[in-house]
N, C-alpha and C positions, 0 to 999 in steps of 0.2 A: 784201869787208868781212866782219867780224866781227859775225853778230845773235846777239844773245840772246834767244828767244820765251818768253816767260813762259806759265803755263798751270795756272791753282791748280787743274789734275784729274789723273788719273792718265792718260797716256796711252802706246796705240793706245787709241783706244776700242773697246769691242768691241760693244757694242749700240747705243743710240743714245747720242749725244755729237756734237752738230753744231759746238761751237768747237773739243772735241777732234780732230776729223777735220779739219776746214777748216787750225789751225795745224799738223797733221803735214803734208795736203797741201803749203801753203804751204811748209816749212823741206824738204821732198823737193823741190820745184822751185828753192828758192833755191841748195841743194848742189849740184845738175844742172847751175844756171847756174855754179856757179864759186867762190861763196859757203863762208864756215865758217859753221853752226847750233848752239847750244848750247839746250838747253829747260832752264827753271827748273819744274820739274816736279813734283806730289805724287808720296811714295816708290813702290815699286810700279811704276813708269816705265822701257821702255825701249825705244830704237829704233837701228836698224842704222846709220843715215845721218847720226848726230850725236852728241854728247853732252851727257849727263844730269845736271844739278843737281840731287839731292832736296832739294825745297822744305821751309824747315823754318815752318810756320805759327808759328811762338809768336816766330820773328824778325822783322825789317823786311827787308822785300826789298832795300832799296838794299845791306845787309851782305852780300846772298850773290849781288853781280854779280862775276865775273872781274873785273883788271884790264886784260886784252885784249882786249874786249869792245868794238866800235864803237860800235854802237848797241843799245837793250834797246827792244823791241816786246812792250807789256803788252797781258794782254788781259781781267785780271782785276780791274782798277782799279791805276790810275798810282799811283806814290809819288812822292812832289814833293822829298823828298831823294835819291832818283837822281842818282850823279855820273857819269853818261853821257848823251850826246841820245836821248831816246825817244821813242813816237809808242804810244798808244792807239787799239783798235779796242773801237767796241762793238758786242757782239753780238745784245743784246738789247732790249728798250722798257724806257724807266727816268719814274720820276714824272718830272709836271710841278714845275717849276720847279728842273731839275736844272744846275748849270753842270755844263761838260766844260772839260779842257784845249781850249786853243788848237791842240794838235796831235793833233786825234783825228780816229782815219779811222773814218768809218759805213760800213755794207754794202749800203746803197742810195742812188741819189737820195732817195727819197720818205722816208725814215729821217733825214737829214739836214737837208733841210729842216723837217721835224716838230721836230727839236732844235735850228734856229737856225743849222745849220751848213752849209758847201758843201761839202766836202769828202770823196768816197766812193770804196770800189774793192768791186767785184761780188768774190761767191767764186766759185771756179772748183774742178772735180774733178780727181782723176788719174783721167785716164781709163784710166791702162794697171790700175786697178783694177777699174774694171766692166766690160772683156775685150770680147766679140763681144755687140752688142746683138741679133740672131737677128731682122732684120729683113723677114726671108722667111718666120718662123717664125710655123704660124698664132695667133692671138687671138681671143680671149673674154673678155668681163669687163670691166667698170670696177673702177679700182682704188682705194682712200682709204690713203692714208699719213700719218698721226700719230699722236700720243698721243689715241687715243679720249679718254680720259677729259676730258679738259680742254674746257669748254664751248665756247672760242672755236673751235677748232679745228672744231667742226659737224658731226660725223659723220653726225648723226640726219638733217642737211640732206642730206648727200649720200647716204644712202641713198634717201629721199625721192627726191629728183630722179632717183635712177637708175632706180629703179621706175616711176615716171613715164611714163620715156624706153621702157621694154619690156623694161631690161636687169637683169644683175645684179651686183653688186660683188662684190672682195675686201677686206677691212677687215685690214690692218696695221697693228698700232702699238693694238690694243683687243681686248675679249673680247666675246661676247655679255653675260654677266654682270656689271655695274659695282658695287660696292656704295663703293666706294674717293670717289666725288663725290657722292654721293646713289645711292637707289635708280635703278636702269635696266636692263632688260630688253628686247632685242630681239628680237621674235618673228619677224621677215618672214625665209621662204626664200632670198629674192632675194638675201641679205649672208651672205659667209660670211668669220666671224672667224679671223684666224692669230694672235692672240694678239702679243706684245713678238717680234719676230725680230731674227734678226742681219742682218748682210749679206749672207752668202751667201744667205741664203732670200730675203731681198728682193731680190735681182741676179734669183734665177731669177723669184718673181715678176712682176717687172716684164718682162720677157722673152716672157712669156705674155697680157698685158693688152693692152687697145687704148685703154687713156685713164684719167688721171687724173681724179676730181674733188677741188676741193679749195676749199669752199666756207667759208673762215673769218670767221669774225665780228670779229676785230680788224686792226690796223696789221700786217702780218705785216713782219717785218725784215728778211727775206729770203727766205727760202723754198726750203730745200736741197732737201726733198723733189719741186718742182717740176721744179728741172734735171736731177735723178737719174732722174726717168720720163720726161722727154724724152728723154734721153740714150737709154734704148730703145724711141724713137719714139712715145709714147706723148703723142697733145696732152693738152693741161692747158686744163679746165674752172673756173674761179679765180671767186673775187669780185676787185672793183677794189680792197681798200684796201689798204695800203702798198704793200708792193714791187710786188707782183704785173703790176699793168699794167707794168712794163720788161720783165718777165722772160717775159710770154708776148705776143706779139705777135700779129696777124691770123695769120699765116701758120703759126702753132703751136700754137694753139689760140685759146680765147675768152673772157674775163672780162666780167662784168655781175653788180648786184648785186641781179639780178631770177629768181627762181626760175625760171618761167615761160621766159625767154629762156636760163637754163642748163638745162633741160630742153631746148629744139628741140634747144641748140647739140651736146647731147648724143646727142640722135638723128640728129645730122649728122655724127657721129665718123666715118666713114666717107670722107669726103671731104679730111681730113690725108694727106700724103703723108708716111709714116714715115722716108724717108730725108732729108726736107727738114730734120723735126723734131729727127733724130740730129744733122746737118752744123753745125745752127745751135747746139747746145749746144757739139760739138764748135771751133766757131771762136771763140766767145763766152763762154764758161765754162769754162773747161781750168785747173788750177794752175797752169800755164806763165804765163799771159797773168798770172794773179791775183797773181804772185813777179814778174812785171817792173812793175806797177805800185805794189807795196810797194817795190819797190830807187827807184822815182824818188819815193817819198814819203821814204826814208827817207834820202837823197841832200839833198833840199831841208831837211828837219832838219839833217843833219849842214853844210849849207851857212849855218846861220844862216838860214832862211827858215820861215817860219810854212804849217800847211796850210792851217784857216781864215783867211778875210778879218776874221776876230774873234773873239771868243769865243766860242763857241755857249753859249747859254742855253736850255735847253726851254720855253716859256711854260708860265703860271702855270695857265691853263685846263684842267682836267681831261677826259680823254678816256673814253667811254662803257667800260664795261667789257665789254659785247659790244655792235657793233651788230644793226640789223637787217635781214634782207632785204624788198625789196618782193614781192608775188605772183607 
């Protein structure tokens, strides 16, 4: 079949961009399989394995689909004069009391449910991107992967708990210095900042680390950052809310939303088996798997069938803007 993946960014992304990377993975796997890809794309856009729409914002997306175009898979908000069958994902957490289409795919259980809906498919990597996870190779180091700045995200938490633990972290995705959220200044030795990296510098650090923490304070949607440090071997220390409990299991790490019990959990890193923790991302989270379960969603669309069993509605009840942990 014929998709079309919409993408109001400019893509490869080069630094962070987690719907930019997930829909390039995705439209690489779909082509692999057998599939034409075409991206509706902001200008600036280009990639080997498809072709390029530049998106023109000041039009209505429905005017700049092909006429040979099967299916169009949004991912930036649906247009409802679309003369093709489509299917929406979302990426992100959206206010309460948000309706979705009838056919929109989430990126978690726990995401779907939260928005009223059933209907999800997990993201998945190219793995022939993140190459030999060096799982022989020694380690040191716990590792924090986000946007420091952003409160939800808990940096300060996981720093905390790793000092804790005896150990010491690496901080990607933040500086020592914040002035950009409020004042913040990290003093402790134990964290050492890399500042906004690319990929490559985060393939090798994670290469180098023996475990994530990743201790957020909100519904996380999904949590790329989590499969990407698994992928080299590296368990994932998590809170329980959103996704997280699917994605890390007993046997790949530990989530609680108890300081105290992700500090032991932390000083029992040592008892993961790194090549268990590779296998598992490896069979579970690949693009491959993540493009065969888009072609049977987008199969049931083009067949006249609904994904949800209704409409998803988000309730009206407002969710905390960060929670909190216990001791």
């Amino acid at each position: 079949m014929h998709v079309l993946i919409e993408c109001g960014s400019v893509i490869p992304a080069v630094k962070y961009g987690g719907t930019e990377r997930v829909v390039w993975w995705l439209g690489k796997a779909l082509v692999e399989q057998g599939h034409k890809v075409t991206y509706l794309a902001m200008p600036g856009s280009s990639c080997p394995f498809a072709d390029i729409i530049a998106l023109d914002p000041a039009r209505p997306r429905h005017e700049q689909i092909p006429d040979d175009v099967d299916i169009v898979h949004y991912n930036g908000g649906h247009d409802t004069l679309c003369p093709k069958p489509y299917l929406e994902t979302i990426h992100g957490n959206v206010p309460p009391g948000h309706t979705f289409h009838i056919n929109t795919v989430f990126i978690s259980q726990n995401q779907a449910e939260r928005c009223g809906g059933d209907y999800y498919i997990h993201h998945g990597l190219d793995l022939e991107e993140y190459g030999d996870p060096a799982l022989q190779a020694p380690r040191q180091n716990l590792v924090f992967l986000a946007k420091a700045a952003w409160r939800v995200k808990n940096v300060k938490g996981a720093i905390r708990m790793t000092r804790n633990a005896g150990a010491a972290i690496e901080v990607a995705g933040g500086s020592r210095l914040n002035i950009k959220m409020g004042f913040r200044f990290t003093a402790t030795p134990k964290a050492r900042f890399h500042g906004m990296v690319d990929q490559q510098y985060k393939m090798q650090l994670l290469r180098r680390t023996e475990g994530l923490v990743f201790p957020v304070l909100w519904h996380e949607p999904f949590g790329l950052a989590v499969i990407e440090a698994m992928y080299y071997g590296n368990p994932a220390f998590v809170t329980a809310w959103g996704s997280l409990p699917e994605l890390v299991t007993p046997e790949v790490g530990f989530s609680s939303n108890s300081e105290s019990e992700l500090t032991e959990a932390i000083k029992n890193r040592g008892a993961y088996k790194r090549d268990v923790i590779h296998e598992y991302i490896r069979e579970n989270f690949n693009n491959h798997r993540m493009a065969s379960h888009y072609v049977q969603a987008y199969e049931k669309v083009l067949n006249g069938e609904t994904l949800n069993s209704q409409v998803p509605v988000k309730p009206d009840t407002p969710e905390p803007k960060r929670f909190s942990m216990t001791p």
